[in-house]
KEKE-3310 file (N, C-alpha, C; in steps of 0.2 Angstrom, whole numbers, plus 5000, padded with zeros to 4 digits):
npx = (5256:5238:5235:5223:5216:5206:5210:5205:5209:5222:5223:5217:5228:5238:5232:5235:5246:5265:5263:5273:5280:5289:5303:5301:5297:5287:5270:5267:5269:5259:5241:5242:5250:5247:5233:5240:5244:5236:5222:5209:5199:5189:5183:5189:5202:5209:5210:5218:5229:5232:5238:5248:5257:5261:5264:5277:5286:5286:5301:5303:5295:5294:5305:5317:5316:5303:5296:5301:5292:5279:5277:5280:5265:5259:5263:5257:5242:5238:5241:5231:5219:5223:5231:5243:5254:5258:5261:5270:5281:5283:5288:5300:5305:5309:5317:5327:5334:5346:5345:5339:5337:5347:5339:5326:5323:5319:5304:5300:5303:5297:5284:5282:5282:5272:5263:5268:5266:5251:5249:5251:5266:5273:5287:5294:5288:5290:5306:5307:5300:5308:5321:5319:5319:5332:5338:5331:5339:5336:5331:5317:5312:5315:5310:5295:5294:5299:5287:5277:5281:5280:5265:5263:5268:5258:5246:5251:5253:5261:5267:5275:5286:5281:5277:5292:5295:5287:5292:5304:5301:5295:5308:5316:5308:5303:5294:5286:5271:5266:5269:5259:5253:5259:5263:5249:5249:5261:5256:5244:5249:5258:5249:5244:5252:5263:5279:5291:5300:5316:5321:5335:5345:5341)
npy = (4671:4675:4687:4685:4687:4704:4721:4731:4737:4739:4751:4760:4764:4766:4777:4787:4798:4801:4817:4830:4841:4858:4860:4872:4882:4896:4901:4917:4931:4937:4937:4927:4918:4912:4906:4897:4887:4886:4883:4872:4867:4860:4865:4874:4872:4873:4890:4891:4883:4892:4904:4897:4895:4909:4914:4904:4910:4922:4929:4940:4942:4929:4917:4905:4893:4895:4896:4882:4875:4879:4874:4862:4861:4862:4852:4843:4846:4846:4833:4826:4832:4824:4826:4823:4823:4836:4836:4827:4835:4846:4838:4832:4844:4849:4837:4839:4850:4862:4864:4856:4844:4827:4825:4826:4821:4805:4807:4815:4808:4795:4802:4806:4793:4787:4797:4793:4781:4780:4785:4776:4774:4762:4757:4767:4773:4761:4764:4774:4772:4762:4772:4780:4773:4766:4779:4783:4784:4783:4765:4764:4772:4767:4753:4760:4763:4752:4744:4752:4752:4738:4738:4744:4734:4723:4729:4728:4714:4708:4698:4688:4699:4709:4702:4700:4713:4716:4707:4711:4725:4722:4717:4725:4736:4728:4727:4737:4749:4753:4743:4734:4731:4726:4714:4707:4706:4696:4686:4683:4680:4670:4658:4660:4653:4658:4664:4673:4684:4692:4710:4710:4723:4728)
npz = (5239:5245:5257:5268:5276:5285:5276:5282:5295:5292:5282:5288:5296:5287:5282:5289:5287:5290:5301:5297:5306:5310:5322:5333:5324:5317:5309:5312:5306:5299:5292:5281:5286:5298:5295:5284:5293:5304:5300:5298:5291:5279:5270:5266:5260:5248:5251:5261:5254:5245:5255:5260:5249:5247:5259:5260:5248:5252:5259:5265:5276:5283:5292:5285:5292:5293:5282:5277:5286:5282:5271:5272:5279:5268:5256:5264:5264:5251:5250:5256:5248:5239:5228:5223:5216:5215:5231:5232:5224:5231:5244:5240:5238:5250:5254:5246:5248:5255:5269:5274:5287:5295:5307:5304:5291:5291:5294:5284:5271:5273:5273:5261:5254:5257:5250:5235:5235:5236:5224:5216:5212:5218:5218:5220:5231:5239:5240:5247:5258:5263:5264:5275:5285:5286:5289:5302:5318:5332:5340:5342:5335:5322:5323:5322:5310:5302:5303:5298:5286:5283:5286:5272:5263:5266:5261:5247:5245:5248:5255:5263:5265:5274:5285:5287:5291:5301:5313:5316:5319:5331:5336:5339:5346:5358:5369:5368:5367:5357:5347:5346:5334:5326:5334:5331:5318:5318:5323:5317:5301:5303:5305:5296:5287:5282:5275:5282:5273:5271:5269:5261:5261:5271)
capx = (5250:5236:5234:5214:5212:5201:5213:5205:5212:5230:5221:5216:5234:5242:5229:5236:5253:5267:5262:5279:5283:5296:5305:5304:5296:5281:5268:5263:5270:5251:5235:5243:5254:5240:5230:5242:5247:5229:5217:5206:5191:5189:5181:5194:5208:5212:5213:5225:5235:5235:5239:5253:5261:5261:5270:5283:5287:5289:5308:5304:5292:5296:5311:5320:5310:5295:5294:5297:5283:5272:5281:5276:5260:5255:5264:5252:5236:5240:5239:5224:5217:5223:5235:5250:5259:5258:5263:5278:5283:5284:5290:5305:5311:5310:5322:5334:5335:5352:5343:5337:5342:5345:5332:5317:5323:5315:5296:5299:5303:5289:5279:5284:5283:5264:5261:5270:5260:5243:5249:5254:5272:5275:5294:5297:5286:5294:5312:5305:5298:5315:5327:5315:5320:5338:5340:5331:5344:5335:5327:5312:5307:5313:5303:5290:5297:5296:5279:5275:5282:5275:5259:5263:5270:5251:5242:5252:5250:5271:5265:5284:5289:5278:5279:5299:5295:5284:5296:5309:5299:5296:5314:5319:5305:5299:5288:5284:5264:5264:5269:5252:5247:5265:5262:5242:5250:5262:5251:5240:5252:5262:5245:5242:5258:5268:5287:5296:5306:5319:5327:5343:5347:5343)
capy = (4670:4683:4689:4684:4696:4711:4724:4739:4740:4744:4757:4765:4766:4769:4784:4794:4800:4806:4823:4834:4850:4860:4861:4880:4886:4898:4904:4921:4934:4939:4934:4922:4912:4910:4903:4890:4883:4884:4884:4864:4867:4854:4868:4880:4868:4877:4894:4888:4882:4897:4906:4894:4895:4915:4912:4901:4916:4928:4927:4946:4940:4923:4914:4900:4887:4896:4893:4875:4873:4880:4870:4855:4860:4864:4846:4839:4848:4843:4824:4825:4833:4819:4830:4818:4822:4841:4835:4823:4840:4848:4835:4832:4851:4848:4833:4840:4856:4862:4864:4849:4839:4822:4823:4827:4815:4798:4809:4816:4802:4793:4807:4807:4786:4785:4801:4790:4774:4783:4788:4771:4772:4758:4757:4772:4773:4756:4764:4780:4768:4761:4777:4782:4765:4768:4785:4784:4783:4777:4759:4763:4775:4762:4751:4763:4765:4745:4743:4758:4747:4732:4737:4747:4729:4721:4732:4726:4710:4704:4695:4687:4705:4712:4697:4698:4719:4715:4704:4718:4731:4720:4714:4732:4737:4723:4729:4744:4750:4756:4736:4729:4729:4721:4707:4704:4704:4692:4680:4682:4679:4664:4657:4658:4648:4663:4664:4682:4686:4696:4712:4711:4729:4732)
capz = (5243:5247:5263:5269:5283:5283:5275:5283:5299:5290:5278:5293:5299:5281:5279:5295:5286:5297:5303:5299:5310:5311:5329:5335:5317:5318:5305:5313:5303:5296:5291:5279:5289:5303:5291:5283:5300:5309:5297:5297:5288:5274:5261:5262:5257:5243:5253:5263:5248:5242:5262:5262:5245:5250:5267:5257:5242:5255:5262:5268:5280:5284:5291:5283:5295:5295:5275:5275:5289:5276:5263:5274:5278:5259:5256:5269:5261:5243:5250:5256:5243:5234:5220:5225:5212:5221:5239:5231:5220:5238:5250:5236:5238:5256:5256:5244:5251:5258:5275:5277:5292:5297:5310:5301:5284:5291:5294:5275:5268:5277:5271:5254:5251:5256:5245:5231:5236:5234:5217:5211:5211:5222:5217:5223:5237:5245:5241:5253:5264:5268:5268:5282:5291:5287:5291:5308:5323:5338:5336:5344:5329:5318:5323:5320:5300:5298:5305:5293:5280:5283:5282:5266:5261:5267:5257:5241:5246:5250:5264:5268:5265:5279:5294:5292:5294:5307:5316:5314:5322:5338:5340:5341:5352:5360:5375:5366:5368:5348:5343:5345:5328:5323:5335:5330:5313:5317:5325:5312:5296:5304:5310:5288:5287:5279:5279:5283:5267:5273:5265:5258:5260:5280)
cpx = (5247:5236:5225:5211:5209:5210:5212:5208:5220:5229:5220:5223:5238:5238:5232:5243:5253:5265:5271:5279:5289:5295:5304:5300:5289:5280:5266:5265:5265:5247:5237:5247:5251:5236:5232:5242:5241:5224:5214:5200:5192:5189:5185:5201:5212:5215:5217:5233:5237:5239:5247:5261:5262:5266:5277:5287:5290:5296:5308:5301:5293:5301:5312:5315:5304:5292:5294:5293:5277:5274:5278:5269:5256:5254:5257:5243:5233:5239:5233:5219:5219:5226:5243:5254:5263:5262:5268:5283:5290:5289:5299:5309:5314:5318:5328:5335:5340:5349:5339:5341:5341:5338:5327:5320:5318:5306:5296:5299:5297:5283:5277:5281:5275:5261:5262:5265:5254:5244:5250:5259:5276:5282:5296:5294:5291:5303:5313:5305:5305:5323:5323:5317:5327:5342:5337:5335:5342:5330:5319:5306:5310:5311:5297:5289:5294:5293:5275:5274:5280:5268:5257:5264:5263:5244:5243:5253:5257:5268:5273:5286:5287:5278:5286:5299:5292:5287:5302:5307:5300:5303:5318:5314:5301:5294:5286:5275:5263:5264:5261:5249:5252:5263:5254:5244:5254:5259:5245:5244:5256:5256:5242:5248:5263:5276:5289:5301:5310:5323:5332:5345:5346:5344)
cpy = (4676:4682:4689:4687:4701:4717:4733:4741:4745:4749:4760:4768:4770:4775:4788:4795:4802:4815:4826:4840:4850:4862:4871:4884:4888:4902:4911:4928:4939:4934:4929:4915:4911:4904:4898:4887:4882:4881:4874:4862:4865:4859:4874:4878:4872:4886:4894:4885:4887:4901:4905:4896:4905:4916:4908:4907:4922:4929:4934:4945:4935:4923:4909:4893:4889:4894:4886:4874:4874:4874:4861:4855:4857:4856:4840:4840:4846:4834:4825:4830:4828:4823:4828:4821:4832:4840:4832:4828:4843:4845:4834:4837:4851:4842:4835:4846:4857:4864:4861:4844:4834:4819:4822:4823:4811:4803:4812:4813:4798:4794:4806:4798:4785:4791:4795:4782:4775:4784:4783:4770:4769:4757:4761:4774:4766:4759:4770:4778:4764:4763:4778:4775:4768:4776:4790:4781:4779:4769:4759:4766:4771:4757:4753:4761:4756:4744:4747:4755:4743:4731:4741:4738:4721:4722:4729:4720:4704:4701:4693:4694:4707:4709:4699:4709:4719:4713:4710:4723:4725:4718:4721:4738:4732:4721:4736:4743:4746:4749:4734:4726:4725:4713:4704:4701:4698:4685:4678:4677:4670:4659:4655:4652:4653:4664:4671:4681:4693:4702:4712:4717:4732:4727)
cpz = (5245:5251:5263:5273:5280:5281:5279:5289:5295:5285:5281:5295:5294:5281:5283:5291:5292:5296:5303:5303:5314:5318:5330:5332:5320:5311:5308:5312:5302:5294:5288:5282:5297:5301:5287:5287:5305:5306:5297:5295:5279:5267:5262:5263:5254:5247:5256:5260:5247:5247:5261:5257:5246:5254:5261:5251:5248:5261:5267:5277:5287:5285:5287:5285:5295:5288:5276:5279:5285:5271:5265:5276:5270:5258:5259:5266:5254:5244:5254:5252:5236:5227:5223:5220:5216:5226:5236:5231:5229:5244:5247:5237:5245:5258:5253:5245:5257:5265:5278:5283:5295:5301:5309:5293:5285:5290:5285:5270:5267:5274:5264:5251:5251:5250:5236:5232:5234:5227:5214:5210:5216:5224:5222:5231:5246:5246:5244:5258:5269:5268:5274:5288:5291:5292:5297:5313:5328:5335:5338:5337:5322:5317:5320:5311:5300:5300:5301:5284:5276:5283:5275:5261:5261:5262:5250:5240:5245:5257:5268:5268:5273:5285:5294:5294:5301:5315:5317:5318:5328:5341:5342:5346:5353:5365:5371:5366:5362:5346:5344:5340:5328:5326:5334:5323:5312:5317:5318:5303:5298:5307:5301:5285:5281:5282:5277:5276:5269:5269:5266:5261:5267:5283)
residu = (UNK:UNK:UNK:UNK:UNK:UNK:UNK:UNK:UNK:UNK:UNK:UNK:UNK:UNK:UNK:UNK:UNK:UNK:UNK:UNK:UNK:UNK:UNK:UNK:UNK:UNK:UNK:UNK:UNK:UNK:UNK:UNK:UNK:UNK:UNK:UNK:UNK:UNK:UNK:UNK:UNK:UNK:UNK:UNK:UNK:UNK:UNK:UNK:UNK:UNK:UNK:UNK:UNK:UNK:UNK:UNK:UNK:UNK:UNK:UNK:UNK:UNK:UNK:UNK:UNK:UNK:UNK:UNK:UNK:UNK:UNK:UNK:UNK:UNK:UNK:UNK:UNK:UNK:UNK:UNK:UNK:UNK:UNK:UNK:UNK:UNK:UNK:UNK:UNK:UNK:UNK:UNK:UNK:UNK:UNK:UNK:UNK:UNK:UNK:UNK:UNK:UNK:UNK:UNK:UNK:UNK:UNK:UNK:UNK:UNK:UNK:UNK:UNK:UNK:UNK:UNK:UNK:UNK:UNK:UNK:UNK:UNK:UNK:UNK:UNK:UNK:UNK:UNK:UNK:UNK:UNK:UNK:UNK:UNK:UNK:UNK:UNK:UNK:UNK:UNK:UNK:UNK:UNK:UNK:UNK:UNK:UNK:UNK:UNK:UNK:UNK:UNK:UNK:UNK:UNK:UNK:UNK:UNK:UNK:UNK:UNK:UNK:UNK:UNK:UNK:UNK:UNK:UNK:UNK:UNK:UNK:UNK:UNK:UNK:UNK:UNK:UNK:UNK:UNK:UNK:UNK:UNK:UNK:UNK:UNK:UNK:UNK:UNK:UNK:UNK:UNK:UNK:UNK:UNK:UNK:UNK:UNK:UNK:UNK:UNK:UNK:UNK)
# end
């Protein structure tokens, strides 16, 4: 069944990716790692790519975490610049990278699955989309993750997919502010006579 509602509210919510930064991490080294981490002028995107990918090469300069903040930045520039396959490339070294930590997985993942969604690789996008559930601890941020989900699963037009996410985010916060959309969506979804199709796998 297709979903008959306006799609553009959850476009608006899918466009905002998670914002990554690193705890504690600073670019302010020199002019270049100023530059990746402040810089927010649309037409010097590209300088900033280049600022960043500078900052990240220089280990003389740089800390350990001051590189992948750039490395997350960059990640972050390259998807709005719409060169996904770039920001994946990125967000991919970040995850597999032996300093990578628990904490900060579910926002890279997250990161990484709407990256992969704008690119058309659905598969893998949905299979981002729910290590970032899994491999969040508190329930209140996954809640977040299956709300995240479910309107990645709206967009593609799973509508059982998306209500039994929805549903999912609210029983794990269930007075939370952030749920609103979740409970507009359910009312709306079970209001089109749609049944929650539940995954298997969480």
């Amino acid at each position: 069944m297709k979903i008959l509602m306006s799609l553009s509210f959850a476009a608006a919510l899918l466009a905002v990716a998670p914002a990554a930064a690193a705890q504690g991490a600073a670019l302010d080294a020199d002019d270049d790692g100023r530059f990746c981490e402040t810089n927010r002028d649309e037409t010097k995107r590209e300088d900033q790519l280049a600022s960043c990918t500078r900052a990240i090469s220089d280990a003389q300069k740089f800390s350990r975490e001051a590189r992948d903040l750039a490395l997350q930045i960059r990640a972050r520039t390259y998807r709005d610049l719409r060169q996904f396959d770039e920001a994946i490339r990125d967000y991919s070294t970040l995850i597999e990278g032996p300093d990578a930590t628990v904490r900060a997985l579910p926002t890279l993942y997250a990161a990484r699955a709407h990256a992969r969604w704008e690119n058309g690789d659905l598969a893998a996008a949905e299979s981002d989309y729910t290590s970032a559930i899994i491999m969040s601890k508190r329930d209140i941020d996954r809640a977040a993750r299956y709300e995240r989900r479910a309107l990645f699963y709206v967009r593609i037009q799973q509508a059982g997919k998306a209500l039994s996410d929805f549903k999912e985010a609210l029983r794990l916060d269930p007075t939370g502010s952030d749920r609103a959309n979740s409970r507009l969506y359910v009312e709306e979804l079970e209001k089109r006579g749609v049944a929650p199709t539940p995954d298997a796998k969480n």
